[in-house]
C-alpha positions in Angstrom: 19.0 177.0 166.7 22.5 177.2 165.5 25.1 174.3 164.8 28.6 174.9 163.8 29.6 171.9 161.8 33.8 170.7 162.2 34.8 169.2 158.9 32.3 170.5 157.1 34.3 170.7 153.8 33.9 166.6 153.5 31.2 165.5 151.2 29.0 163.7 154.1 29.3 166.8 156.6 28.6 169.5 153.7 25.9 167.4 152.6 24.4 167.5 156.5 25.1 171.5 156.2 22.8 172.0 153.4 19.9 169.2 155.2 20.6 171.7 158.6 20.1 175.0 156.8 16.8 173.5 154.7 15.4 172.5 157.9 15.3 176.0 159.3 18.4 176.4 161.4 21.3 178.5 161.4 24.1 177.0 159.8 28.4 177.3 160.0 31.1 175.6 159.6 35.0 175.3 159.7 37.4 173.0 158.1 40.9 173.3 156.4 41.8 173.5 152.5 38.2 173.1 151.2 38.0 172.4 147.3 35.2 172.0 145.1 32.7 170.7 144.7 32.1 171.2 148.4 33.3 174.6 148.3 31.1 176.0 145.9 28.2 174.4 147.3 28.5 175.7 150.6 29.0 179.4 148.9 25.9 178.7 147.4 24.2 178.0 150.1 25.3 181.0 152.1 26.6 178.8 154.8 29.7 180.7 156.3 32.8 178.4 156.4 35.7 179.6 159.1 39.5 178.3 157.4 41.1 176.2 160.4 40.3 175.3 163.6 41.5 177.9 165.9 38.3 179.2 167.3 34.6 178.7 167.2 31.8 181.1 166.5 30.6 183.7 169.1 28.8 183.1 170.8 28.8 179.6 171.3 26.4 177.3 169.4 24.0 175.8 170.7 24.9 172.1 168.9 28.7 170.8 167.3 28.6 168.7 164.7 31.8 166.9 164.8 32.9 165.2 161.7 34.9 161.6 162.1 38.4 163.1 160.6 38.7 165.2 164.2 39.8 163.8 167.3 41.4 165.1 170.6 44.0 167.6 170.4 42.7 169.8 168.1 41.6 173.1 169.0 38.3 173.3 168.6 37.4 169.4 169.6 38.9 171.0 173.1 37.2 173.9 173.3 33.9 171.9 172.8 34.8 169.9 175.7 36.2 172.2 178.0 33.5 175.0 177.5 30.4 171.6 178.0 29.0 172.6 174.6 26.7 170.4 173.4 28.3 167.8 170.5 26.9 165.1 168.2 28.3 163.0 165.3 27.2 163.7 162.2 25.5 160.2 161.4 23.4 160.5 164.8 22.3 163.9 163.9 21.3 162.6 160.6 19.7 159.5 161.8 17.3 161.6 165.0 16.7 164.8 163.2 15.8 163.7 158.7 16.0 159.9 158.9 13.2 158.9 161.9 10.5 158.1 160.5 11.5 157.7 156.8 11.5 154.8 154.5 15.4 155.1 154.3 17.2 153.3 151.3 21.2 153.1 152.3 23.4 152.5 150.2 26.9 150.5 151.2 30.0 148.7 149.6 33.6 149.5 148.8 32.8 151.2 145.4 30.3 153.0 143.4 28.4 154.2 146.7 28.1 157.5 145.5 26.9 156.2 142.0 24.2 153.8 142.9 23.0 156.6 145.8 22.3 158.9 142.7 20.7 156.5 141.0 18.5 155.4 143.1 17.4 159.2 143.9 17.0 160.0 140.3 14.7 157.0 139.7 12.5 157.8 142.8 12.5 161.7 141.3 11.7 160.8 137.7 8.7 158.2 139.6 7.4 161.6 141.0 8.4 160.3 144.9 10.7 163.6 145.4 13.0 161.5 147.6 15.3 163.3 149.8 19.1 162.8 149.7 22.9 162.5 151.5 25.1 161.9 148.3 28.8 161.6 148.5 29.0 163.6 145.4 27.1 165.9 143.6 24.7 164.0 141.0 24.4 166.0 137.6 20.5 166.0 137.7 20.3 167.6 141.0 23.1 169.7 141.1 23.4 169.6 145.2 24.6 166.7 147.4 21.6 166.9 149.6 18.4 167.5 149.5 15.1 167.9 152.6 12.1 166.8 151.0 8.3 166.5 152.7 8.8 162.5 151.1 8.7 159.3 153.2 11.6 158.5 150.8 15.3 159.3 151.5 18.2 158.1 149.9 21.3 157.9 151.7 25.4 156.8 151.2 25.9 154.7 153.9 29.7 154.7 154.6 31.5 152.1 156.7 34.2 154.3 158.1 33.8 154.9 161.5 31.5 157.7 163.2 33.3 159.5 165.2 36.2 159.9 167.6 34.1 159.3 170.5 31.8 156.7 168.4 34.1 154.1 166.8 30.9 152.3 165.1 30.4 152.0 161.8 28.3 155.2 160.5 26.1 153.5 158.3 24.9 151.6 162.0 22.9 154.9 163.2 20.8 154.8 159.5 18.4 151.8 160.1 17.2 151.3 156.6 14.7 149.3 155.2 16.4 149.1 152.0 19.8 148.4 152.0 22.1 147.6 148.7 25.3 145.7 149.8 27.3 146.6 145.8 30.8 144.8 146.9 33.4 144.6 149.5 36.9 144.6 149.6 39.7 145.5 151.5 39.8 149.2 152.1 39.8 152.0 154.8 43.7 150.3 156.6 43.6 153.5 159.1 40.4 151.6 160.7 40.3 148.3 160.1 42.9 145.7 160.3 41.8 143.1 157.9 38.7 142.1 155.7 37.2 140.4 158.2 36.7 143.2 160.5 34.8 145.1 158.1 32.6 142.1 157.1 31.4 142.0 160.3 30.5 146.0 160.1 28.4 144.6 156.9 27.0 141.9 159.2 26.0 144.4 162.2 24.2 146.4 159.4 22.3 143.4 158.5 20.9 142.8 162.1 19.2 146.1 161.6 17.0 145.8 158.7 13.8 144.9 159.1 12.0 141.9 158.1 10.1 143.8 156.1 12.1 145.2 154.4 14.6 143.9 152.1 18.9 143.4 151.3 19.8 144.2 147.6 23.2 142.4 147.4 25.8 142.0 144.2 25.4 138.2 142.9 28.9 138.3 142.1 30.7 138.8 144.8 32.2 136.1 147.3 33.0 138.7 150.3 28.7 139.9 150.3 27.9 136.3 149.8 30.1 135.5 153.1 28.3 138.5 154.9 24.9 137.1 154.2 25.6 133.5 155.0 26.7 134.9 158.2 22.7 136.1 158.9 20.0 137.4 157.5 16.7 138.4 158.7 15.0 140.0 155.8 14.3 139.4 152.3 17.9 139.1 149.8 16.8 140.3 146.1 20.8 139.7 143.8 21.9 141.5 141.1 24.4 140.2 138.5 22.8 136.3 139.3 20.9 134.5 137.0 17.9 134.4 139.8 17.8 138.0 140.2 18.8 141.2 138.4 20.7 140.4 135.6 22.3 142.9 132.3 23.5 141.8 128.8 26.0 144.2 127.2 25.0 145.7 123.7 28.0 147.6 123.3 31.7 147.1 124.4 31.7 150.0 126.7 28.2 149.2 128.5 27.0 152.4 127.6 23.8 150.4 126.1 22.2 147.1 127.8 19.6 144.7 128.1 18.1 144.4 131.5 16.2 140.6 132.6 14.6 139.7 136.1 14.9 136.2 136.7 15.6 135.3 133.3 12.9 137.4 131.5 13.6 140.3 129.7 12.6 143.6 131.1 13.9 146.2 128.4 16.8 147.8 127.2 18.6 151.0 128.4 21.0 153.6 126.5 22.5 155.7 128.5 25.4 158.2 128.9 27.5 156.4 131.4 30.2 153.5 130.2 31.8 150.6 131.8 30.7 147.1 133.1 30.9 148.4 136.8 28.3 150.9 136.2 26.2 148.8 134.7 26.2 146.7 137.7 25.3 149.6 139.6 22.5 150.2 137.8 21.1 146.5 138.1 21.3 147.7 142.0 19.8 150.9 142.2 16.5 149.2 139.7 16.2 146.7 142.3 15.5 148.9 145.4 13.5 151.5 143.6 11.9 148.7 142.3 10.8 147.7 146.0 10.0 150.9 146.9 7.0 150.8 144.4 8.9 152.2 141.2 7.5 150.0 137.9 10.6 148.9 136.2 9.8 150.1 133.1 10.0 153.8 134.6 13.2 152.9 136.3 15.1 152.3 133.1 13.5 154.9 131.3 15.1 157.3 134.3 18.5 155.6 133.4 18.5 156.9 130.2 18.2 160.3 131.4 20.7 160.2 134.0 23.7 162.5 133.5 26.1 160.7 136.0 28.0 162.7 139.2 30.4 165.0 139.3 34.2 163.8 139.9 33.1 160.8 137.8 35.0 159.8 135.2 33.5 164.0 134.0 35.1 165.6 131.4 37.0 168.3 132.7 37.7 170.3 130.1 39.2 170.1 126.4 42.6 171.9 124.9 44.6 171.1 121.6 41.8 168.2 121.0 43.1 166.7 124.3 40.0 165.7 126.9 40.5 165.8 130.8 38.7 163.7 133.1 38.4 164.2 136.6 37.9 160.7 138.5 37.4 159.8 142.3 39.1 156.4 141.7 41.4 155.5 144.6 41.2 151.9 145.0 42.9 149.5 142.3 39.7 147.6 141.4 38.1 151.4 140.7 40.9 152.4 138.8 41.1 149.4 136.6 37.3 149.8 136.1 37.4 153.3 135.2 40.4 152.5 132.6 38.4 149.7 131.6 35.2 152.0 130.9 36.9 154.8 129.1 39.6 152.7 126.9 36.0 151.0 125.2 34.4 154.2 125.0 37.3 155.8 123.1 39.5 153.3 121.4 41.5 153.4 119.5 42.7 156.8 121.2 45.3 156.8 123.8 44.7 157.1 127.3 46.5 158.9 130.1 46.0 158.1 133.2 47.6 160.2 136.3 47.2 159.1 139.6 47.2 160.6 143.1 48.0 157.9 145.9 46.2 160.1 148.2 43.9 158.2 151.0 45.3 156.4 154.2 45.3 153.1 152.6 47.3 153.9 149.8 49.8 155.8 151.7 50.5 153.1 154.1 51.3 150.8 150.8 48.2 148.4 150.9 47.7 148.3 147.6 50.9 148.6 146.4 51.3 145.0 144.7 47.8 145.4 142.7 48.4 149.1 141.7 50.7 148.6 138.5 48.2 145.9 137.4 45.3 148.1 137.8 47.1 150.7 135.5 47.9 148.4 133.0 45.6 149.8 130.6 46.9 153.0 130.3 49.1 154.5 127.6 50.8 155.5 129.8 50.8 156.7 133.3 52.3 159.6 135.7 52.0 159.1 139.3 52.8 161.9 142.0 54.0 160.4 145.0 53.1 162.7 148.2 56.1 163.4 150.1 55.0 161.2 153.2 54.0 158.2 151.0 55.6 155.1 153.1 56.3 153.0 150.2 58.9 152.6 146.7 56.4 154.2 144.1 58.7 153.2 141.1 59.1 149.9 142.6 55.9 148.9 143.1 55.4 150.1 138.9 58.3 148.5 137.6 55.9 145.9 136.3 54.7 148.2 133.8 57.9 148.3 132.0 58.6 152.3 131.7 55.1 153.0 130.4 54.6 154.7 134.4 56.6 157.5 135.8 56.6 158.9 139.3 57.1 162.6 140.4 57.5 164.4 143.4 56.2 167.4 142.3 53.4 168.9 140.6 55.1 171.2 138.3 57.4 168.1 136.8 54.1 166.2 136.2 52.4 168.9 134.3 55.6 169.9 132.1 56.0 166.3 130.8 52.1 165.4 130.9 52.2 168.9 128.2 55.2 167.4 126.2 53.8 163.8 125.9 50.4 164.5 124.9 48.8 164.5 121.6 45.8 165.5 119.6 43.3 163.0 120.0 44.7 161.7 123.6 42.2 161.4 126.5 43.9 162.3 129.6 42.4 160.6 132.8 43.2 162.2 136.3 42.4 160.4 139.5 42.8 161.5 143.2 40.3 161.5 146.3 40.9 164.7 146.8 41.4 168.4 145.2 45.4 167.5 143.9 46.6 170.6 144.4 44.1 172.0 141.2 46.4 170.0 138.8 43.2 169.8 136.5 43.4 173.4 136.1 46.5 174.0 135.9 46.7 170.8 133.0 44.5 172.2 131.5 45.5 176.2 131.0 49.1 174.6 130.5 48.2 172.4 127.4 46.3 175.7 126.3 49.0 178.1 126.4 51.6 175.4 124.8 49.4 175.0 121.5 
């Protein structure tokens, strides 16, 4: 059988490439501007990717994967239609051709999806359960983003955007887990959903599908889950980060050791290579629902300490004139405050620099505009490149920060003053959603050529 796969260059469609090709079918794709990681594990793969959407393969496939960023009006949407080719979404494929029949453990919440999905995969792998996987991201153990596996197990990120332009349900809906881990919820995703509300009640309609059986790993913490689960609940709720459930005390500043308790007694300790409070909390998560699906806890945390984290997270990019680059998926306020928080205890006293990409929807359409300067408080100092159809005053919105931010409306500025500011010892923390025009490269071989 072959499926041509539209938007395949996203990290859920890629991930469905590779899950496609291991399950014996033949296997392209198109999309537009596709950056790495995606694009070098498609390469690997072998899986031809088409630049654009101008035509599809010939001859027709026999199945379209369309992904949710396409709707009608572009080319090869039409021709799909027009020609009465075949089409699914990618979460309904998933769900009827690698999820039936699985013991499925989703993954959902505003941040550290991707994170807690790794996790959880690399604690079922090191428990010898060779779970399979849909990853948002590429976890350093595995090196891939998916993974087929003969395992009941399978491990999925379980987005709330919607499915498809034909299916405006939420796409973790199709995944019927039996495991689900609800890690936080705030306001995101403002080119979908109006308000908080309406994506609360995504997080309820999840809830009405997991069994009774089965059970709802949910963050102790936070007020918006607790709202979802006082709405209704049908299965078993196991917290994390609540004195009656999961619970972490810090050893060290930047989290990067911890002791772990289960209802108030101690279960070990973990030292690990990851830092911050908010990963910590993830991990609290991910032991919980390995822990259901049969993993002793003891073996869970020793997996922790062998887990090298995922690639665009807070990963050091590279290192020139004793100046280290990160590359960082952080989008949201509350993930860039927790990823400054993270890295300023991990390297204090050192200076950090943090440069920022206001690249998704919700960011260009200025939701987040009163919380951004706070959540860059803890930078050094900060450079901010403002897309030129950004709706919003950029400097405005930072004049809180007191000249310690700067906004540029092109690359080339950014990097010339970025080289000129920075010194020996400086840790320089680059955050965008997407590929930033390779500004981490081109950093990087700048502050090279300037020593």
């Amino acid at each position: 059988m072959r499926i041509h796969i539209l938007g395949i260059g996203g990290t859920f469609m890629g991930g469905l490439a590779l899950l496609a090709r291991a399950s014996g079918l033949d296997v392209t794709g198109s999309d537009r501007g596709v950056y790495p990681p995606m694009s070098d594990q498609l390469q690997a793969s072998g899986i031809m990717v088409t630049e654009g959407y101008d035509t599809l393969p010939t001859p027709a496939p026999d199945l379209v994967v369309i992904g949710n960023a396409l709707s009608r009006g572009n080319p090869a949407v039409e021709e799909v239609l027009n020609a009465g080719i075949p089409y699914v979404s990618g979460p309904q494929w998933l769900a009827e051709q690698v999820l039936r029949d699985r013991f499925v453990i989703a993954v959902a919440g505003t941040h550290g999806k991707t994170t807690v999905t790794s996790l959880v995969a690399w604690i079922l792998e090191q428990a010898l359960l060779e779970p399979g996987f849909l990853i948002g991201g590429v976890p350093q153990n595995f090196g891939v983003s998916a993974r087929l596996t003969a395992s009941r197990f399978f491990v999925v990120e379980a987005d709330e955007y919607d499915t498809a332009f034909f299916d405006k349900r939420a796409k973790f809906v199709h995944y019927r887990p039996r495991v689900v881990i609800l890690n936080n919820l705030e306001y995101d995703h403002a080119d979908i959903y109006p308000d908080l509300a309406s994506i609360s009640r995504q997080f309820q309609h999840l809830l009405r599908i997991v069994p009774g059986t089965g059970l709802v790993v949910a963050n102790g913490a936070d007020p918006a889950i607790a709202e979802v689960i006082a709405a209704g609940v049908w299965t078993p709720v196991e917290y994390f980060s609540r004195p009656d459930g999961w619970e972490a005390r810090l050893l060290t500043p930047d989290g990067s050791a911890f002791e772990v308790s289960l209802r108030g007694h101690k279960i070990g300790r973990v030292q690990w290579s990851l830092v911050g409070r908010h990963n910590v909390a993830n991990a609290l998560a991910a032991v919980s629902a390995a822990h259901f699906a049969g993993v002793p806890a003891e073996i869970a945390l020793q997996a922790l300490a062998t887990f090298r984290g995922v690639k665009r997270r807070l990963e050091v990019y590279g290192k020139a004139r004793n100046i280290t680059i990160y590359d960082d998926f952080a989008h949201h306020p509350t993930a860039i405050q927790a990823t400054l928080e993270a890295l300023k205890a991990q390297v204090a006293p050192a200076r950090v620099l943090a440069v920022l990409e206001p690249r998704s929807n919700t960011m260009r359409q200025g939701v987040h505009r009163d919380t951004l300067g706070p959540a860059l408080a803890l930078a050094d100092a900060t450079y901010v490149y403002a897309p030129p159809d950004i709706g919003w005053d950029v400097e405005t919105a930072l004049a809180g920060l007191h000249g310690r931010a700067r906004v540029y409306h092109s690359h080339e500025a950014l990097i010339a003053d970025m080289v000129a500011d920075a010194r020996p010892g400086d840790h320089i923390l680059i955050m965008s959603n997407g590929g930033f025009a390779g500004l981490h490269g081109r950093l990087l071989a700048a502050l090279a050529t300037s020593a």
